[in-house]
C-alpha positions in Angstrom: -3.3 -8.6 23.3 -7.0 -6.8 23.9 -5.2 -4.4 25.3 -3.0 -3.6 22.2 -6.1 -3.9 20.2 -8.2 -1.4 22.4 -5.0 0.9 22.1 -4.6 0.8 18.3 -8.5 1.3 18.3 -8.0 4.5 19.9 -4.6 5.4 17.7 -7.2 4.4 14.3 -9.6 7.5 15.6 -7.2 10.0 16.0 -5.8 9.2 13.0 -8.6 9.2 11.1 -9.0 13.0 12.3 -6.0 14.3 12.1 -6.1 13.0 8.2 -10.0 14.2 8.1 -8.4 17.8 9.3 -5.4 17.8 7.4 -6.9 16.4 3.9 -10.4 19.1 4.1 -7.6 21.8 5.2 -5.3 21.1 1.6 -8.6 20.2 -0.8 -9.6 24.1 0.3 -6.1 25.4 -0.1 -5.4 23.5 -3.8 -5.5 25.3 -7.0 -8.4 24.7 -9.2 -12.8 25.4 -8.4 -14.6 22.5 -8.6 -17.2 24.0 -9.2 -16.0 25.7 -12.4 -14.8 22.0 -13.8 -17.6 20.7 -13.0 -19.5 23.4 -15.2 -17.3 23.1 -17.8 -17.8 19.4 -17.6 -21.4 19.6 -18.6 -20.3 21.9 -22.0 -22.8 24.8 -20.7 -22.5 28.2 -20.9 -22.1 29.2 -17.7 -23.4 32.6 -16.1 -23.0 33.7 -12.3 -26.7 32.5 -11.4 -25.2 28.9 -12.2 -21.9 29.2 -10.6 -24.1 30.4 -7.3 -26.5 27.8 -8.0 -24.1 25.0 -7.8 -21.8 26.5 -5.2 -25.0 26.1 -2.9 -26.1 23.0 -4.3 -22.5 21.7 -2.7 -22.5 24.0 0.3 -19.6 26.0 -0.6 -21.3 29.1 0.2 -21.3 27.9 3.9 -18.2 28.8 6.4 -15.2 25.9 6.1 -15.8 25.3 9.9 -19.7 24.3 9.0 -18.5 22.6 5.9 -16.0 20.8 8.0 -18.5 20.0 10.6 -20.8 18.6 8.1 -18.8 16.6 6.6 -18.0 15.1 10.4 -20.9 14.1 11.0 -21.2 12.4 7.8 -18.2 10.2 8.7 -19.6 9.4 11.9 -22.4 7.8 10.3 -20.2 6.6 7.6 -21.4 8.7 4.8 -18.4 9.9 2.6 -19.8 12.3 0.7 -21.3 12.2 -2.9 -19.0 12.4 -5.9 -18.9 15.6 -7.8 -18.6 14.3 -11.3 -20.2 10.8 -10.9 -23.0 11.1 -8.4 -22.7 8.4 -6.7 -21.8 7.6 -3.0 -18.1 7.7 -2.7 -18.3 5.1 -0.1 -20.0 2.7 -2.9 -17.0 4.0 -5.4 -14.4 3.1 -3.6 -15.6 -0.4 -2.7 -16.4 -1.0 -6.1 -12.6 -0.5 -7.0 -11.2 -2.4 -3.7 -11.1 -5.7 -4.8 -9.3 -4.7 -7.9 -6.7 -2.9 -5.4 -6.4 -5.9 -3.2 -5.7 -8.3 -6.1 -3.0 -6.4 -7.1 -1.5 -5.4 -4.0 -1.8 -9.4 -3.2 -0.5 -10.2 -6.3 2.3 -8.0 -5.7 3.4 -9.4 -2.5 3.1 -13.0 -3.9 5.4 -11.6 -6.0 7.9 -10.3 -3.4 7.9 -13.2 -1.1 8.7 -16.0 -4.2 11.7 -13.7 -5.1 13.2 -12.3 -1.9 12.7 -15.6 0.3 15.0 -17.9 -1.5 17.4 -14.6 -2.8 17.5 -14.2 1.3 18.3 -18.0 2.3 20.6 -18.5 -0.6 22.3 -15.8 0.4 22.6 -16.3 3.5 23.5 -19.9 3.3 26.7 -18.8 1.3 28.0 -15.6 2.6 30.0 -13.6 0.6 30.2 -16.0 -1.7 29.3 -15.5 -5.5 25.5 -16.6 -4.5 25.5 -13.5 -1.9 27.1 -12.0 -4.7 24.3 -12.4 -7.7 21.6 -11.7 -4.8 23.1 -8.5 -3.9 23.6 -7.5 -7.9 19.5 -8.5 -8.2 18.9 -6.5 -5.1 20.9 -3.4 -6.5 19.0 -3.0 -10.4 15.7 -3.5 -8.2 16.0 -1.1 -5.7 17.9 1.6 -8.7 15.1 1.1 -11.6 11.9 3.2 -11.0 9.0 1.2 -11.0 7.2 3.0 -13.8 10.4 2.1 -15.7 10.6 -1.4 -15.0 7.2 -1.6 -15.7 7.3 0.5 -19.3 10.3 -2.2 -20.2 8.2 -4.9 -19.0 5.4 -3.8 -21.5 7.8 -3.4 -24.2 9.9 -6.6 -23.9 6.4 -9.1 -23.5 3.8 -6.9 -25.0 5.1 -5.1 -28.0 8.0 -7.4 -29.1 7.1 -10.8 -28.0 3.2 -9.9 -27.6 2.7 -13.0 -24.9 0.9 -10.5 -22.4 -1.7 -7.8 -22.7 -0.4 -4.3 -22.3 -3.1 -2.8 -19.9 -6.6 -3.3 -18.1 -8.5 -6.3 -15.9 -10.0 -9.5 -17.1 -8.1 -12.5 -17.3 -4.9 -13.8 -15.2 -2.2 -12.7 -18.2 -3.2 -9.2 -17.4 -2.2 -8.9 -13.8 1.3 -10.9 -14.4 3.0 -7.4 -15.5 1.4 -5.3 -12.8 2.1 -8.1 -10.0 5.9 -8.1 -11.4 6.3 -4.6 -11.6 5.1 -4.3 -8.1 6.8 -7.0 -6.3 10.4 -6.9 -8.0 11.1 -3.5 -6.3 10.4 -4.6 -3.2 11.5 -7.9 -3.2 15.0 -6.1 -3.6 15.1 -4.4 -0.6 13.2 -7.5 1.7 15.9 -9.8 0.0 19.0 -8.0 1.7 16.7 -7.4 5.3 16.1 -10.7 5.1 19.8 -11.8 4.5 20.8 -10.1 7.1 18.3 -11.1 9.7 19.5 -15.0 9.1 22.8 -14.2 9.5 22.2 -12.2 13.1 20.1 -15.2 13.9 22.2 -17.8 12.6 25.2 -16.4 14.7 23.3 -16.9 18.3 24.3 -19.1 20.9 20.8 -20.9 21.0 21.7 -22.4 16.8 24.8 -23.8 17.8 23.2 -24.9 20.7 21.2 -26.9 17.9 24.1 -27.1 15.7 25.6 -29.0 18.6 22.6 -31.3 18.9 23.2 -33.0 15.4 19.9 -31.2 13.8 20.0 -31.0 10.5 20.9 -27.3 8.6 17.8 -27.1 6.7 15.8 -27.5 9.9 18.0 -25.0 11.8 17.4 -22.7 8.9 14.1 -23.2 8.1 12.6 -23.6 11.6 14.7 -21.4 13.6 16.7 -18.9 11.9 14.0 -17.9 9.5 11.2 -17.1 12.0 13.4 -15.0 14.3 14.7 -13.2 10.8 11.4 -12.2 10.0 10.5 -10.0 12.6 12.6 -7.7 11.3 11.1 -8.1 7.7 7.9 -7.8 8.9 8.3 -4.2 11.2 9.7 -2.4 7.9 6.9 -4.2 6.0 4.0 -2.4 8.5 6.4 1.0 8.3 6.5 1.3 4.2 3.1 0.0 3.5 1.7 3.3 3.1 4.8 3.1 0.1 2.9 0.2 -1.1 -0.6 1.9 -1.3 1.4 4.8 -3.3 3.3 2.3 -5.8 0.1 0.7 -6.3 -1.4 3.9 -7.7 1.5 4.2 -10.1 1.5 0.7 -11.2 -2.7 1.2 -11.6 -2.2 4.2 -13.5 0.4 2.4 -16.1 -1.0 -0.6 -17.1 -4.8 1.0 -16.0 -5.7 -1.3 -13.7 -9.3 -0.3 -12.5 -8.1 0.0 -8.6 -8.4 2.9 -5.9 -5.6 4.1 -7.2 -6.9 5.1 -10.4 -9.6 5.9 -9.1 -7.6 8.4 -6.7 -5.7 10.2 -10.0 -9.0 11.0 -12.1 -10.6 12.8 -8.9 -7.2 14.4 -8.3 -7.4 15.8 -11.9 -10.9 16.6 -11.7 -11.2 18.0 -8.7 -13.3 15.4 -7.5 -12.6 16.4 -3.6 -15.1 14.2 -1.9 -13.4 10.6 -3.6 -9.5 12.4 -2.8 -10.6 12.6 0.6 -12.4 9.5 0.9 -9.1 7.6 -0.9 -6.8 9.2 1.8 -9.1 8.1 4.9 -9.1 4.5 3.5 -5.6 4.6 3.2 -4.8 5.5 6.8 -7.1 3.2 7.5 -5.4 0.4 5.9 -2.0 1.3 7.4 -3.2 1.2 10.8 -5.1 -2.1 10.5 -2.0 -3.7 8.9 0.7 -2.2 11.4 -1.8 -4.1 14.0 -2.1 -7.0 12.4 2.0 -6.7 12.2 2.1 -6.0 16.0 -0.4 -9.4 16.4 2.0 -11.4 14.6 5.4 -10.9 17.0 3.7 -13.3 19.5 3.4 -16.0 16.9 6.4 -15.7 15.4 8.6 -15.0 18.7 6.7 -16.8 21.9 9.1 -14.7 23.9 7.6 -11.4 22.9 4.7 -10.6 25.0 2.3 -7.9 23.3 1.2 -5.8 26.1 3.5 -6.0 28.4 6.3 -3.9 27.5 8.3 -6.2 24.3 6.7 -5.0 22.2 3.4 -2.3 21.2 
C-alpha cells in the first residue's frame, strides 16, 4: 500500500505539470486581453501609457518562458497567483468557495447512492422481471435528460408552480435539495444499471451457491456477499468519471448559483480572470488524483483477495 501511495505521489506531480504546461499554454493562446477587460473594468479612458503600465504591472511584457517560470516557482511555494479583477490570493479564493463545492458534490452523491442502491438490488433481485423493468425505464429518462434540463424542470415544477423550494443561492437546507437532485439523479442512472449488473455476475459464482447451499439466508447472501464484490466495479467507473462530476458541478452551480468553484470558474472564464482558471484546473486534477487513490485504497477493503501493490491491482 506505501508503495501505491509513493507511486500516485509521483503520478500527482507530473500531473500537476503537464496541466500547469498545458492550461498557461491555452490561457496565452485564448481570445480576449486581459488587460484590456480589466481597463475597461475600471470605466477609464484608457491610453497606451496605461495599457503599458498594466501589462508590466502583470508581467506580460516579459517572455512566456519567464512568465511560465515565474509562475513555477510560485506553485512550488504554493502561491497561485493574484486575481486580476479581485485582488486577492487565488489560493484564498478558491478555498473560500470549496466548502460550498464539497456540500454539493456530497450532497450529490448522497443523492446517487439512496437512488441507485436499492434501483440496483431490486433489480437484481427480480431479473427481467417488471421491477428490472421500471429500474431500467428510471435509468433510461436519467441518463437521456440533460442535467441543466432536469434541473430547469425541477425549478419550475417546486419553485414556480408549487413554490415549496427556493429557486437559487446558499443558506438554508431547502436550497441545496434541487442542486443535490439535479446532480445525483443523472448519475444515479448510470450506477443503478453497473450496479445491477455487478450483483448478477456475483450472484452467479460458484462461491454464493456455495452459501446458497449452506442454508444462509438471501438477504445476507445479497447484502454481505454479492454487494461488496459488485461494487468494485461501481467504484473504478466512479474514480474514471469524477473529473465528469467536478464539470456537472459547475453547471449545476451556475443554474441554481450556488457560490462553489464552479462558479467561481465561469466568472474568471468570462473575465479573463487567468490566474483563478488556472488555479480551478490545478485543483481539479488534483482532486481526481486524490480520489482515484483513495478508489485504489479501497479494493483491499472491499475484496481481501486483492493485494494493492503486488500486481491485482494499481
Amino acid at each position: 500500500m506505501l508503495q501505491l501511495i509513493k507511486k500516485r505521489l509521483i503520478q500527482l506531480v507530473f500531473v500537476l505539470f503537464i496541466l500547469s504546461l498545458v492550461i498557461f499554454i491555452l490561457m496565452k493562446l485564448a481570445p480576449g486581453d486581459p488587460v484590456l477587460t480589466l481597463l475597461h473594468a475600471d470605466e477609464m479612458s484608457i491610453t497606451q501609457a496605461d495599457e503599458a503600465a498594466l501589462r508590466e504591472e502583470l508581467g506580460f511584457d516579459q517572455p512566456v518562458l519567464v512568465q511560465y517560470g515565474k509562475w513555477m516557482l510560485g506553485l512550488i511555494r504554493l502561491d497561485l497567483g493574484t486575481s486580476y479583477l479581485k485582488g486577492r490570493p487565488v489560493l484564498d479564493e478558491l478555498l473560500d468557495k470549496l466548502p460550498a463545492t464539497i456540500q454539493l458534490t456530497a450532497s450529490g452523491l448522497a443523492v446517487m447512492v439512496a437512488i441507485a442502491l436499492p434501483l440496483g438490488l431490486i433489480a437484481s433481485r427480480y431479473p427481467n422481471r417488471w421491477p428490472d423493468h421500471v429500474s431500467r425505464i428510471l435509468a433510461l429518462v436519467g441518463a437521456s435528460i440533460p442535467s441543466f434540463w432536469m434541473g430547469l424542470l425541477l425549478i419550475y415544477l417546486f419553485s414556480l408552480k408549487l413554490g415549496w423550494l427556493p429557486t437559487s443561492g446558499k443558506g438554508s437546507f431547502a436550497h441545496m435539495i434541487l442542486p443535490s437532485i439535479t446532480l445525483g439523479f443523472a448519475m444515479a442512472a448510470v450506477y443503478a444499471r453497473l450496479l445491477r449488473s455487478g450483483l448478477l455476475d456475483s450472484l452467479s459464482q460458484d462461491y454464493i451457491k456455495a452459501a446458497r447451499a449452506r442454508g444462509l439466508a438471501e438477504r445476507r447472501i445479497l447484502m454481505g456477499h454479492a454487494l461488496r464484490a459488485a461494487l468494485l466495479p461501481v467504484i473504478t467507473v466512479f474514480g474514471v468519471s469524477f473529473g465528469n462530476l467536478l464539470a456537472g458541478s459547475v453547471v449545476i452551480e451556475t443554474l441554481f448559483a450556488w457560490p462553489g468553484l464552479g462558479s467561481l470558474a465561469l466568472e474568471a472564464i468570462f473575465e479573463r480572470d487567468y490566474p483563478i482558471i488556472q488555479g480551478y484546473v490545478l485543483a481539479t486534477g488534483l482532486f481526481v488524483v486524490v480520489v482515484n487513490l483513495l478508489v485504489d485504497l479501497s479494493y483491499s477493503l472491499l475484496d481481501p483477495r486483492i493485494r494493492l501493490g503486488k500486481g491485482a491491482s494499481s
